[in-house]
C-alpha angles and dihedrals in degrees: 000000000000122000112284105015126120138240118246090253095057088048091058094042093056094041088052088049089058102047081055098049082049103056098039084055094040087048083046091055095051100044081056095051095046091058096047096053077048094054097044083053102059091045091054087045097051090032092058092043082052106060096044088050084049093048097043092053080040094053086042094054115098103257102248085062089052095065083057120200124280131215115235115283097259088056096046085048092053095048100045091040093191104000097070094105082063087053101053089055090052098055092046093051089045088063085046095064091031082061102038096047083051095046090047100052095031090210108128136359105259117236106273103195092043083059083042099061097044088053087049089048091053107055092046082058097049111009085187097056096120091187093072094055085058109051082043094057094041106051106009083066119039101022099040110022089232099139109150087045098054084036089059096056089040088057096046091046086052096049081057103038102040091155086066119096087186094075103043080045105051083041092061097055092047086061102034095041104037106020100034084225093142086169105065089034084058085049100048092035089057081056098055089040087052082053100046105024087173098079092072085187090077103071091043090054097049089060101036111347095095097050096030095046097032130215097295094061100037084055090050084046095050091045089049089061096043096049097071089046092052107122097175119061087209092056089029093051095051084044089054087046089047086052097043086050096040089055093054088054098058089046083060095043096048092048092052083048089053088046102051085047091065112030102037089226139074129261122253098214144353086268093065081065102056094041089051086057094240096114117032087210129344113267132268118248105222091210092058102261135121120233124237150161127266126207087265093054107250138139105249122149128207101248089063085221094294135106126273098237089053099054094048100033092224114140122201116219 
């Protein structure tokens, strides 16, 4: 037998030794992963008991809690290192329920400024979160009156994303339609013809289109922009009501127009219209209202665009 070999005897012992190595090693690794697969199991388990037991305290919060409070965006920087442009679209899609779930039960106003502030937050945290511009221009504007402010944010967003024609062009009509500050709305409009050369209306609109159309039709113009951008059927739906009254509107201006024309003096009401044979009927106004003339003249209707239940703050089971 040469050096170092082994009897038959040691060979089976040893090889007896390791089957036996093998299988209480095999037998260890199960048994841990046994208990991992255990262990998986429980935290599913609790994770999943969890977030019912979260979403059912959430659900049964008021809806202004549910929107919480934010630090300020620095902080919120600090604390999420690289994740804070999540964040920011968190926090814009959070004011997008908040609002949605308010719209839908017509219960209460929501809190303005608290949707405000997260906006605001929002857009410090991601200057480029398009998503927030847009829920700032429209609902900040037309549901709450609040212009400089939207316009701050607008303006901030522009400095940012100076390749968008959306912004310059959503700031223009804020300026135009609620501030009557044509000069800066033909500024900011030559800046969203300059972006999107292709709407030769722009740049029309920028010189004349504000004194020679009127605010009414600037407004339909502007709706009819914002419609197909709309992400959000709560936000889309108002935008397609604005336009319908503001059609109708126009309908009513451009009669009175026709009117005037004809006769060399003024109506004095919405039924001279329709007996000249100018209007069939007068319009509906899709917000429940009926239209009718001030003592200036103008076209106004007693739901102010907005809906009933609003205005009286009266809510139907």
């Amino acid at each position: 037998m040469l050096a170092g070999s082994f009897s038959k005897g040691e060979l089976r012992l040893r090889n007896a030794k390791s089957a036996r190595w093998n299988e209480e090693c095999s037998l260890k690794f199960h048994g841990v992963g046994v208990k991992r697969i255990v262990l998986l199991f429980v935290f599913v388990v609790l994770l999943i008991g969890t977030h019912v037991e979260l979403t059912r305290v959430r659900d049964a919060r008021p809806p202004q809690a549910r929107l919480g409070f934010y630090p300020p965006a620095p902080v919120i920087k600090a604390l999420t290192a690289d994740h804070y442009q999540f964040m920011s679209q968190i926090i814009s899609l959070q004011c997008l329920f908040y609002f949605g779930t308010l719209v839908e039960l017509r219960s209460q106003a929501p809190d303005w400024w608290r949707i405000y502030r997260a906006v605001y937050t929002s857009t410090r945290l991601d200057p480029y979160n398009m998503d927030a511009y847009y829920f700032a221009q429209a609902v900040l504007t037309w549901e709450t009156g609040m212009i400089q402010q939207a316009l701050e944010l607008l303006e901030y967003g522009f400095a940012h994303r100076t390749w968008d024609w959306y912004l310059p062009f959503y700031i223009s009509f804020d300026y135009a339609f609620f501030l009557k500050d044509y000069e800066k709305a033909g500024f900011y409009l030559a800046k969203a013809a300059e972006l999107k050369p292709e709407v030769e209306w722009y740049a029309t609109l920028a010189a004349r289109y504000f004194y020679e159309g009127g605010s009414t039709a600037l407004a339909l113009a502007y709706l009819q922009e914002m419609i197909p951008a709309a992400r959000n059927e709560v936000i889309k739906k108002r935008l397609v009501t604005r336009a319908k009254a503001f059609e109708a509107v126009l309908q009513i201006e451009q009669a009175i127009a026709a009117y005037k024309q004809r006769f060399q003096t003024d109506p004095e009401d919405l039924r001279r219209l329709v007996s000249a044979g100018l209007l069939e009927r007068i319009p509906d106004d899709p917000y429940g209202g009926k239209f009718y003339l001030d003592e200036q003249g103008r076209v106004r209707t007693t739901s102010k665009f907005a809906p009933l239940e609003k205005i009286h703050g009266s809510h139907k089971n």
